[in-house]
LUMROVEX-464828 format. One line per field, with one value per residue (C-alpha): residue number from 0; residue in one letter; chain; z negated, y negated, x. Coordinates in nm, 4 decimals. Layout:
BEGIN
seq: c(NUM, ...)
type: c(a, ...)
mol: c(A, ...)
c3: c(Z, ...)
c2: c(Y, ...)
c1: c(X, ...)
% end
This chain:
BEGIN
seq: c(0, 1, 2, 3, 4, 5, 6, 7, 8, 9, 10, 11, 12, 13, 14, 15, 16, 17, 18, 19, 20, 21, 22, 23, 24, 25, 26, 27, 28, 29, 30, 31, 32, 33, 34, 35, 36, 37, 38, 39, 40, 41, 42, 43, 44, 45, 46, 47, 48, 49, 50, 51, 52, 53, 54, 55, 56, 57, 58, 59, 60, 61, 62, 63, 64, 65, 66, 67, 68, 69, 70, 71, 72, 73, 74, 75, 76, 77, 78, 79, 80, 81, 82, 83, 84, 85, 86, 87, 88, 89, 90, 91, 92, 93, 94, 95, 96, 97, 98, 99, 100, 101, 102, 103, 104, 105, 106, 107, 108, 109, 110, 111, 112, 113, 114, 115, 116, 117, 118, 119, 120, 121, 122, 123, 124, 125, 126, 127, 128, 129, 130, 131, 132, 133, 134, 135, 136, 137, 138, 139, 140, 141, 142, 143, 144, 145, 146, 147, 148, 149, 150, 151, 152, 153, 154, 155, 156, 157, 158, 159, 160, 161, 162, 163, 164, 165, 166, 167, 168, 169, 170, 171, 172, 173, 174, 175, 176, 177, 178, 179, 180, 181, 182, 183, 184, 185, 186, 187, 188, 189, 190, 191, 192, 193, 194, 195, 196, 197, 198, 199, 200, 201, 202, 203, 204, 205, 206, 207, 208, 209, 210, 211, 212, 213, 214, 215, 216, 217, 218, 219, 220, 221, 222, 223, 224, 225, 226, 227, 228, 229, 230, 231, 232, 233, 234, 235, 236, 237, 238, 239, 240, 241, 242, 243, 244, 245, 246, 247, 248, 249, 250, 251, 252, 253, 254, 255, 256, 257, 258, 259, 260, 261, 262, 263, 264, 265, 266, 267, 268, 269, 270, 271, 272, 273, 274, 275, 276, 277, 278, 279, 280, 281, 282, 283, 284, 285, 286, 287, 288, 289, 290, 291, 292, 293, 294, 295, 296, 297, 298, 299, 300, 301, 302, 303, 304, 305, 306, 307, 308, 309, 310, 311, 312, 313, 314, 315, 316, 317, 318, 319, 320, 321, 322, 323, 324, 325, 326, 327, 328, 329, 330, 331, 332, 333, 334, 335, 336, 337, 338, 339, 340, 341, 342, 343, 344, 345, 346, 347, 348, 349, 350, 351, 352, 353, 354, 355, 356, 357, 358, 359, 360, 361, 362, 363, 364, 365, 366, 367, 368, 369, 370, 371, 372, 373, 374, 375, 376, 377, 378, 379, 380, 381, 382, 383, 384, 385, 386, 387, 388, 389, 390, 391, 392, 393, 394, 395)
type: c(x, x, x, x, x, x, x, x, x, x, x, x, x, x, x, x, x, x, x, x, x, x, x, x, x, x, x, x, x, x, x, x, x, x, x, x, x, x, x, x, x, x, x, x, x, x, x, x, x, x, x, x, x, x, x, x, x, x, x, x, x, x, x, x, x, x, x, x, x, x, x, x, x, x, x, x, x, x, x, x, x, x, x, x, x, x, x, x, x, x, x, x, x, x, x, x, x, x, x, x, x, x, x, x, x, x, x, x, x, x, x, x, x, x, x, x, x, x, x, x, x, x, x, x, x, x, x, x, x, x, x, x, x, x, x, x, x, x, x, x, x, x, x, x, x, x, x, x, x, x, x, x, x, x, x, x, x, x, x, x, x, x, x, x, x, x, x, x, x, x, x, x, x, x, x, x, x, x, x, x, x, x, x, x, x, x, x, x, x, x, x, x, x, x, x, x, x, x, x, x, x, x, x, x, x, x, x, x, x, x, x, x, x, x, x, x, x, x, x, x, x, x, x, x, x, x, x, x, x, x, x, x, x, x, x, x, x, x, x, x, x, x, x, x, x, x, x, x, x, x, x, x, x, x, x, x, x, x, x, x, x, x, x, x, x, x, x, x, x, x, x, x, x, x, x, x, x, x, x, x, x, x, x, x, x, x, x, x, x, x, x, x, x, x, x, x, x, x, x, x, x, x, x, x, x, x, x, x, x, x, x, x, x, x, x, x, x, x, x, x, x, x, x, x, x, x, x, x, x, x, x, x, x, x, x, x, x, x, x, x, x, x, x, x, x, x, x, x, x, x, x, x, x, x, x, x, x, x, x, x, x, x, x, x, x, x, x, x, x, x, x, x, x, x, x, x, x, x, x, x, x, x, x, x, x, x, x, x, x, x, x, x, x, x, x, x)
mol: c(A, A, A, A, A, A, A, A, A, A, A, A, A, A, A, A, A, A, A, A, A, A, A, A, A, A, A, A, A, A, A, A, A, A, A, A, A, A, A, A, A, A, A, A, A, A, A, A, A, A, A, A, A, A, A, A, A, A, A, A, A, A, A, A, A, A, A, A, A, A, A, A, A, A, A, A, A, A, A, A, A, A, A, A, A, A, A, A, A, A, A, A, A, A, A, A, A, A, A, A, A, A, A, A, A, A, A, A, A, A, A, A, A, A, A, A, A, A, A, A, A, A, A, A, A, A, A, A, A, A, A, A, A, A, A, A, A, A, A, A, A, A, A, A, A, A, A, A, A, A, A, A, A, A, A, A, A, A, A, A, A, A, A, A, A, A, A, A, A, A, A, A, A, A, A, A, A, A, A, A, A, A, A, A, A, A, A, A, A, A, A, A, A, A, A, A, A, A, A, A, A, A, A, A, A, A, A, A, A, A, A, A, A, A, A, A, A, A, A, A, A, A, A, A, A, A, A, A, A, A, A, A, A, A, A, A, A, A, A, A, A, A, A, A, A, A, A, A, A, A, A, A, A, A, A, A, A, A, A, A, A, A, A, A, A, A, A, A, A, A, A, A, A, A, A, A, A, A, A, A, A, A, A, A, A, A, A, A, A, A, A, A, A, A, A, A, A, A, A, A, A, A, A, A, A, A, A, A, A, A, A, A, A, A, A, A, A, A, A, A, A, A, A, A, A, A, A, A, A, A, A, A, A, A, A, A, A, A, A, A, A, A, A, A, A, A, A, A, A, A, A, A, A, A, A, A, A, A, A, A, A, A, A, A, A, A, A, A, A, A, A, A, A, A, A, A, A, A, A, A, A, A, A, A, A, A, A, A, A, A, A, A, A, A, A, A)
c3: c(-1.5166, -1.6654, -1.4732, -1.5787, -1.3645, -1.2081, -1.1290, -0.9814, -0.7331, -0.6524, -0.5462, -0.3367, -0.1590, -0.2589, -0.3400, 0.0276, 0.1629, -0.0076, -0.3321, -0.2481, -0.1346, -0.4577, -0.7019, -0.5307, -0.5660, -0.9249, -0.9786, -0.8338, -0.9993, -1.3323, -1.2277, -1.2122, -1.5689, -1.7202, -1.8068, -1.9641, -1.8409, -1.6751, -1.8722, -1.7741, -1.6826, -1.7588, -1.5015, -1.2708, -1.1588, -0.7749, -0.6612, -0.3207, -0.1617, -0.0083, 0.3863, 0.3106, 0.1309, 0.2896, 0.6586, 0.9556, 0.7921, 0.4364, 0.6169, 0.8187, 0.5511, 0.3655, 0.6300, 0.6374, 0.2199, 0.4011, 0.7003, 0.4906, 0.2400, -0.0695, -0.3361, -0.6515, -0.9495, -1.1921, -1.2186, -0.9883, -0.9810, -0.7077, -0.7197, -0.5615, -0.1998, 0.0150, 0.0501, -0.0562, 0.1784, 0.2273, 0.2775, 0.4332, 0.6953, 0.4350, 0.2865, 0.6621, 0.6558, 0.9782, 1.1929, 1.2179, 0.8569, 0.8320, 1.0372, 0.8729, 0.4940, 0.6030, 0.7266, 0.3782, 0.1823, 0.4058, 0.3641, -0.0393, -0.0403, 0.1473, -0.0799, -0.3657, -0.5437, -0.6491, -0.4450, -0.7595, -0.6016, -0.9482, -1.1304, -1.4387, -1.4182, -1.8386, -1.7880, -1.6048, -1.7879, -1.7310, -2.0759, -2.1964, -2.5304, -2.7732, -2.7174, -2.4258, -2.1431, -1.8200, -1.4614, -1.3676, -1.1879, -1.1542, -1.4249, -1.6202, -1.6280, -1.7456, -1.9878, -2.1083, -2.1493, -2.3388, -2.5469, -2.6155, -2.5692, -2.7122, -2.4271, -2.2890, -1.9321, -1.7416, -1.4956, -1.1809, -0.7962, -0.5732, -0.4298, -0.7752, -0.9006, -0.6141, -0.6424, -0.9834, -0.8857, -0.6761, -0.8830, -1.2741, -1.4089, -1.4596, -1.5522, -1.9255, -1.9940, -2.0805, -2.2661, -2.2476, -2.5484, -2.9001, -2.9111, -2.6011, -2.7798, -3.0634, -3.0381, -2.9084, -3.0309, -3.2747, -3.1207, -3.3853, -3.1987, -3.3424, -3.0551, -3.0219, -2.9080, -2.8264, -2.4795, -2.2487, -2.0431, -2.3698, -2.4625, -2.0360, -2.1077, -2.4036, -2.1947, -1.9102, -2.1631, -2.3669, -2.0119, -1.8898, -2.2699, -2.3093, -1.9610, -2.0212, -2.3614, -2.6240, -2.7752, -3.1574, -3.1540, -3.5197, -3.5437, -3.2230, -3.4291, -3.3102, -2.9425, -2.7549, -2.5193, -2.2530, -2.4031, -2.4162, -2.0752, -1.9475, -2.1843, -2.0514, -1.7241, -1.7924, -1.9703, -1.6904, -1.4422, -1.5115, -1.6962, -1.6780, -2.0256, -2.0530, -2.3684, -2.6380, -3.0106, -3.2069, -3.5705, -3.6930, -3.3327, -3.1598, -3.2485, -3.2760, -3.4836, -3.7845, -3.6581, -3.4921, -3.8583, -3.9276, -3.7059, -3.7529, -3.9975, -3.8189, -3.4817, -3.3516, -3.3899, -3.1189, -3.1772, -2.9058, -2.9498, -2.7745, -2.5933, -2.4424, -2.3138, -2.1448, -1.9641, -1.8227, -1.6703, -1.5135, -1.3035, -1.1695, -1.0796, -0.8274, -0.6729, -0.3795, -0.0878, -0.1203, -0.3397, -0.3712, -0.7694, -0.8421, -1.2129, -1.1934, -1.2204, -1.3866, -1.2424, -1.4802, -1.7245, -1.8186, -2.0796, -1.7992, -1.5802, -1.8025, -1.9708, -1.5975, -1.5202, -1.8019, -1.6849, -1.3606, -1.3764, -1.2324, -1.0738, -0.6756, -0.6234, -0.2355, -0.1695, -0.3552, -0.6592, -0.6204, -0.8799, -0.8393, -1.0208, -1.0223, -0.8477, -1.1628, -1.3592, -1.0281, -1.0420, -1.4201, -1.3470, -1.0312, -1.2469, -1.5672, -1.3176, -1.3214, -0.9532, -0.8199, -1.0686, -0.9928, -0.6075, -0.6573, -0.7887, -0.4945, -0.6259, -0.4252, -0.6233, -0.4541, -0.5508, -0.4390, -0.4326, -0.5767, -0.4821, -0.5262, -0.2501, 0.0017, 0.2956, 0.1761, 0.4363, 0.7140, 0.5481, 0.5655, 0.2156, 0.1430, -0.2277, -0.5569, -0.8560, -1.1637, -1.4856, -1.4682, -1.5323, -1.3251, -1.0346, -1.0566, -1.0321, -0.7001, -0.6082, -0.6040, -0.4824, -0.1332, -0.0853, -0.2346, -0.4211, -0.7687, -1.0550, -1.3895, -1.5730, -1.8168, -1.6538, -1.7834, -1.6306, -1.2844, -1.2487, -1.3262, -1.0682, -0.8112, -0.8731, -0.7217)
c2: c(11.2727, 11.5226, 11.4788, 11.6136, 11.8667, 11.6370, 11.3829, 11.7010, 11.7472, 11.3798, 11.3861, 11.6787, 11.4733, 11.6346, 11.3033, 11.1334, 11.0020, 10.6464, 10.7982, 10.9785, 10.7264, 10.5148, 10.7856, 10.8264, 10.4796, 10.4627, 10.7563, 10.6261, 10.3191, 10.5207, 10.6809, 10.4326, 10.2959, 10.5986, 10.6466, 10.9999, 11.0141, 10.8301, 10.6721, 10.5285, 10.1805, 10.0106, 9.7277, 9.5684, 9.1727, 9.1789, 8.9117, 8.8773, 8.7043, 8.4026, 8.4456, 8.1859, 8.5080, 8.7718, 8.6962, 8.9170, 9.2331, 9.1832, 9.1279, 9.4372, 9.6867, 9.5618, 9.6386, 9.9827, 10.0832, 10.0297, 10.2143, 10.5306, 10.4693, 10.3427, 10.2289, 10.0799, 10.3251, 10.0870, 9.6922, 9.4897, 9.1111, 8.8864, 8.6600, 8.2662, 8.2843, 8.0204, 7.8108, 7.7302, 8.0447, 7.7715, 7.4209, 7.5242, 7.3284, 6.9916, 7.0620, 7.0492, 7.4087, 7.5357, 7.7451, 8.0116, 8.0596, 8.0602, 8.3491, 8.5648, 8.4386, 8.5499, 8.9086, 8.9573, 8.8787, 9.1780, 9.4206, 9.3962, 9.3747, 9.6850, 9.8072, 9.7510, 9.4430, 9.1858, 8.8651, 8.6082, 8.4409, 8.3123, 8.3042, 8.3177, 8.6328, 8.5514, 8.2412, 8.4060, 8.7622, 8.9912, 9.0151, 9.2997, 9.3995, 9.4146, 9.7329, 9.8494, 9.9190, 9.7226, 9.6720, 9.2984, 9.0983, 8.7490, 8.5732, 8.3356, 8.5943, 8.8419, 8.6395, 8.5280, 8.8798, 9.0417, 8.7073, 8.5664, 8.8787, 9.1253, 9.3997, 9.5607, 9.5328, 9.4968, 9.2304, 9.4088, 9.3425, 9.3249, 9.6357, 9.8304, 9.7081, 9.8124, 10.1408, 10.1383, 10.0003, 10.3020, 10.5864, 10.4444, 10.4690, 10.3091, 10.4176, 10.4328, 10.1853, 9.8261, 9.6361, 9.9064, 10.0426, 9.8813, 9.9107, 9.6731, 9.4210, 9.2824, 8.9363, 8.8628, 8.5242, 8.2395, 7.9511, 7.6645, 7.4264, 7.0323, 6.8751, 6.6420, 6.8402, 6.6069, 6.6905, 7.0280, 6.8777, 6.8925, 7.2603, 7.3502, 7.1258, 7.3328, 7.6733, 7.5718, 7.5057, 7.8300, 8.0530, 7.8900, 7.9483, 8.3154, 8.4438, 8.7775, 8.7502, 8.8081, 8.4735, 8.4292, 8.0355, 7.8717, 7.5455, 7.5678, 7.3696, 7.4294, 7.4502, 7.5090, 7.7764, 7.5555, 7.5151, 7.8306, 7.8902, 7.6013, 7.7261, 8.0478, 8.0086, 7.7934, 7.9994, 8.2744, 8.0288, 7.9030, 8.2782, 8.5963, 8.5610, 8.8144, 8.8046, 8.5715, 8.5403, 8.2673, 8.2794, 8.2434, 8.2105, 8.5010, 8.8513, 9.0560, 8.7926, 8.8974, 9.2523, 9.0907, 8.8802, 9.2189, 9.2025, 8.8706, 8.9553, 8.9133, 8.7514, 8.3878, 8.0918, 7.8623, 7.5204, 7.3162, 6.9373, 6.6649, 6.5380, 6.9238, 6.8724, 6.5180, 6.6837, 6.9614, 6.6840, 6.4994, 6.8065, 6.8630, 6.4161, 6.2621, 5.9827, 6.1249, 5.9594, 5.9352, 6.2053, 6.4200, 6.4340, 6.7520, 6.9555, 7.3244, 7.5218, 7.7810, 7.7204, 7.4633, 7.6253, 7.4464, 7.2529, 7.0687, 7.0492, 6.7993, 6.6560, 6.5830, 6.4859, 6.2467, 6.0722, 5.9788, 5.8967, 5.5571, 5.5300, 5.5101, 5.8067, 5.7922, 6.1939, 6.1074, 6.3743, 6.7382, 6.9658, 7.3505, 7.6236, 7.9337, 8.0565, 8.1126, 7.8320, 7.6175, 7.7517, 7.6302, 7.2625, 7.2406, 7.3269, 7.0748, 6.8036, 6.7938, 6.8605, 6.6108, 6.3294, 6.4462, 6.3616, 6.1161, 5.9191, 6.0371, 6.3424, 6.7064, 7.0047, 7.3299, 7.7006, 8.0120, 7.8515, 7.6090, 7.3703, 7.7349, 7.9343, 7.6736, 7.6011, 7.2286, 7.1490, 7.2570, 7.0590, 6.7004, 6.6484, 6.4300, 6.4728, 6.6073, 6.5049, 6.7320, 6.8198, 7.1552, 7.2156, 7.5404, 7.3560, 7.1011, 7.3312, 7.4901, 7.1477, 7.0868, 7.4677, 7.3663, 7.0459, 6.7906, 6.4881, 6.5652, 6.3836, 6.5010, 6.3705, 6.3717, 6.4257, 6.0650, 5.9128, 6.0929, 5.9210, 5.6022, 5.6471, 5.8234, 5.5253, 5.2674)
c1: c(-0.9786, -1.3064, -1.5750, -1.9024, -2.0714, -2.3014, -1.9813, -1.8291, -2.1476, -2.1734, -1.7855, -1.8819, -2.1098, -2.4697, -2.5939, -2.5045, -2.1562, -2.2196, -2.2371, -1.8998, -1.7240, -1.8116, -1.7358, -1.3921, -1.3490, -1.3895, -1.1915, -0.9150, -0.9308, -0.9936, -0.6701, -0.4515, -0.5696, -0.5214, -0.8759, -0.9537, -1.3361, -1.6160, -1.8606, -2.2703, -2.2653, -2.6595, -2.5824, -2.3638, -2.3485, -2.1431, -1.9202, -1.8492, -2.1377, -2.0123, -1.9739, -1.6757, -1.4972, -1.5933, -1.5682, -1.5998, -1.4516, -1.6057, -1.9461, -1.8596, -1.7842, -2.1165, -2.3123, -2.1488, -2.2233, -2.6113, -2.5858, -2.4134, -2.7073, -2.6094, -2.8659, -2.8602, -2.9263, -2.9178, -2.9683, -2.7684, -2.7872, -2.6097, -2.2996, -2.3643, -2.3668, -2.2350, -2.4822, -2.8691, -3.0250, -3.3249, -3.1866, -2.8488, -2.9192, -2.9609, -2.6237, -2.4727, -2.3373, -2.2395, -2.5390, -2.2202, -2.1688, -2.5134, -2.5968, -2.2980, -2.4181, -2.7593, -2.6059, -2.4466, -2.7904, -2.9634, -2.6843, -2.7102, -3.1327, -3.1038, -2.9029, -3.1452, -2.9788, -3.1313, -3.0551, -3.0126, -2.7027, -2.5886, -2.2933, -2.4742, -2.7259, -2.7367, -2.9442, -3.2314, -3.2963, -2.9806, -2.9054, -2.7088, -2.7069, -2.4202, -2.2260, -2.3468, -2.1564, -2.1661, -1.9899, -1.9810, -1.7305, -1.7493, -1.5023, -1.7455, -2.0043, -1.7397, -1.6354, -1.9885, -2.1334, -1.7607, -1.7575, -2.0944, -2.2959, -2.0784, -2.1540, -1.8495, -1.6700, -1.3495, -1.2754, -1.4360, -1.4168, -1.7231, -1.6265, -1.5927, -1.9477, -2.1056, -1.9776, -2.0994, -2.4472, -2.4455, -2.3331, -2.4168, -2.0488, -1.7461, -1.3680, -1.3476, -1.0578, -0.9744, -1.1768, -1.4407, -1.2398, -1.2372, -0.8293, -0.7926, -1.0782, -0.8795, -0.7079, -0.3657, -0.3115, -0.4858, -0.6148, -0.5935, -0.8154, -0.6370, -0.8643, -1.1710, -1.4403, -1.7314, -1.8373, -1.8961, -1.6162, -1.3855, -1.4435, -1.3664, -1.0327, -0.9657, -1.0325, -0.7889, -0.5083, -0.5904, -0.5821, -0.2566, -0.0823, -0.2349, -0.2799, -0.5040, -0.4419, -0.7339, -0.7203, -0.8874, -1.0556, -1.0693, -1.1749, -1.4411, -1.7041, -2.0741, -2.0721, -2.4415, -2.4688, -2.3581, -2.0035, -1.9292, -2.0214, -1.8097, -1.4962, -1.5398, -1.5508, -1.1785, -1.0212, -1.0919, -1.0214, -0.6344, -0.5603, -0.7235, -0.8886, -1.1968, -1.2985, -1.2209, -1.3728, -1.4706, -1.4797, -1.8772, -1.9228, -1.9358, -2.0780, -1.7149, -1.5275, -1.5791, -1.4649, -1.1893, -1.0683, -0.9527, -0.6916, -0.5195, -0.2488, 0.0918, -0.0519, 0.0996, -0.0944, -0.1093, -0.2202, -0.4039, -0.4457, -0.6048, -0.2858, -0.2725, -0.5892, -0.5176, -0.1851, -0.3752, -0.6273, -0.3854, -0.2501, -0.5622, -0.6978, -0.5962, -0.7416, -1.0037, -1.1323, -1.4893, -1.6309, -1.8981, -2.0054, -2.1268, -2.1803, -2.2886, -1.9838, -2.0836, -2.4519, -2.6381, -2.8788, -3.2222, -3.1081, -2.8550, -3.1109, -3.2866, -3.0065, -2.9324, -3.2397, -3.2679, -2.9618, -3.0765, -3.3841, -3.4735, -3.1383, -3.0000, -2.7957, -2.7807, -2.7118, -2.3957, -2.4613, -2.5100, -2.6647, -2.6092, -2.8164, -2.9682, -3.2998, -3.4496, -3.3756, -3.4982, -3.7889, -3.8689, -3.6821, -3.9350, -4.2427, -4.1105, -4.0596, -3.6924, -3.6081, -3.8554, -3.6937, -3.2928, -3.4512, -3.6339, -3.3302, -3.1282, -2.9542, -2.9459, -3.0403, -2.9168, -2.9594, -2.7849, -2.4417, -2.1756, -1.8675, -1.6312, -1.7785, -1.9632, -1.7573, -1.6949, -1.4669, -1.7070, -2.0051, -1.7726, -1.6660, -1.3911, -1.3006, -1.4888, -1.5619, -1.6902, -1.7735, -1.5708, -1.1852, -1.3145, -1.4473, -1.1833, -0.8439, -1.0627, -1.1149, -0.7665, -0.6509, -0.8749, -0.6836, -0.9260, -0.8577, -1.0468, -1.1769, -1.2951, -1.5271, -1.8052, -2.1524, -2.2604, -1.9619, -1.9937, -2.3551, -2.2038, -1.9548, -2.1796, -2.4358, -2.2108)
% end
């Protein structure tokens, strides 16, 4: 691999031992991918938060990168922790998990990234531009910011963006190159798409047909922001999609029409949808309703808000977002009338990471073919449904 001159004194360790240790990292990755060169990263978003994850050793080796001296170079934003880092205690997470979640949060501050413990670092002003290139792991947020924002990245670890947060470069492979960017497959989309819940439905089905696959959507309609985060998020979830286009949609289809010629299309329908539900419902003992997976924007917030208002929730409906967007549902109003009516409104975390079992939940039900296959994968009974229909049912 050709490493500049300044790559070449940072792997000799002039620039500390943390910065060695992450270039050799990414070299090594680079390596294995065949990548010919490294190339400047202009920020990274790090999974691996949640003390539910990371455990003992995870927490451990953290705490190392900061004692060795590693510091962010560029802008680094924060996965979801595993729990609200203020009302943990609320939420009925254990003082154990507590004191280890809290251990994680220092050993990244230290580090110089920024604690935003969201899966969606989109919705509150990490917004990468179209073509530039970027180190983030998480896989909605991947997804989001290769699909919807047109910047480039591969799927990365928590350990890789780090060491890119570090030393301001990734490997130069993947979908970091316009080769690996066009589609794989059509997706004619034959199915009724008239709620957020529909387009995560159509997600799961497209990951578990494709894979990784670069899927190319026609038919998609007109979906809001908030679609597109929810299909996302699914087709990442039950695959290991990382980019997907949508034609009039998305800012590389028209690029990407170029390539169609010769490709399968795969049609998805409405009974494809319904069969992919009913592997993931079952029929769960008491359970927790809960939308925010990916993290609810603003517009959720008072769509949420909106729906509840009035109504006798009894603690029975839990509403996860980011810091951010928390802050500007607290100042509209929207928190106090989501509590008001009984609902729980939680930052920092969601239903993937917190340590459910631990806090006494019973079953789960959600808006979110993402949060429902975890729901499942953790041994819950799970139900999916539309927000609308999860108040009704959490309201009796």
């Amino acid at each position: 691999m050709y490493l500049t001159r300044k790559q070449e004194r940072m792997m000799d360790g002039e620039e500390g031992i943390a910065v060695r240790k992450s270039l050799e990292l990414l070299v090594a990755l680079g390596s294995v991918f065949g990548a010919e060169k490294l190339v400047p990263v202009e920020s990274a978003h790090i999974s691996g938060v949640s003390y539910k994850n990371l455990g003992e050793a995870g927490t451990e080796w953290l705490e190392e990168q900061a004692a060795m001296g590693a510091k962010c170079r560029i802008r680094a934003t924060l996965n979801p922790a595993g729990m609200d880092m203020e009302k943990w205690e609320e939420m009925g997470v254990p003082e154990e998990f507590a004191i280890g979640q809290k251990r994680v949060l220092d050993a990244f501050v230290s580090m110089g990234v920024e604690p935003t413990c969201t899966c969606t670092p989109y919705l509150i002003g990490h917004v990468p531009r179209r073509g530039t290139q970027v180190a983030w792991a998480e896989s909605n947020a991947v997804c989001f910011v290769n699909s919807v924002l047109g910047a480039r990245t591969n799927r990365e670890s928590g350990p890789t963006t780090l060491a890119s947060a570090v030393t301001g470069v990734a490997a130069l492979y993947g979908y970091r190159l316009p080769e690996n960017r066009k589609p794989a497959k059509i997706i004619q989309v034959e199915a009724d798409l008239d709620s957020r819940l529909d387009y995560s439905g159509l997600g799961y089905v497209t990951g578990k047909l494709l894979g990784s696959a670069v899927p190319f959507f026609r038919g998609l309609g007109l979906p809001d922001m908030e679609s597109m985060k929810t299909m996302g998020a699914a087709c990442a979830t039950s695959g290991g999609i990382a980019l997907w286009h949508g034609m009039g949609i998305t800012p590389e289809a028209e690029w990407a029409a170029g390539y169609l010629d010769g490709i399968e299309t795969i049609t998805i329908t409405n009974k494809d949808i319904e069969e992919a539900k009913a592997k993931i419902v079952s029929d769960p003992d008491n359970p927790t309703y809960c939308i925010g997976c990916p993290h609810c924007s603003l517009k959720e917030m008072e769509e949420t808000a909106n729906m509840v208002r009035g109504k006798s929730l009894d603690g029975k409906l839990w509403v996860f977002t980011s810091r951010g967007v928390y802050e500007q549902a607290e100042k509209a109003g929207l928190v106090k009338v989501i509590e008001d009516a009984g609902g729980r409104v939680y930052r920092d975390t969601c239903m993937v990471v917190a340590p459910l079992h631990e806090m006494g939940w019973q079953g789960v039900g959600t808006n979110s073919f993402k949060g429902g296959h975890y729901s499942t994968a953790h041994g819950f009974g799970t139900k999916l449904q539309t927000v609308d229909d999860l108040v009704k049912e959490a309201e009796k």
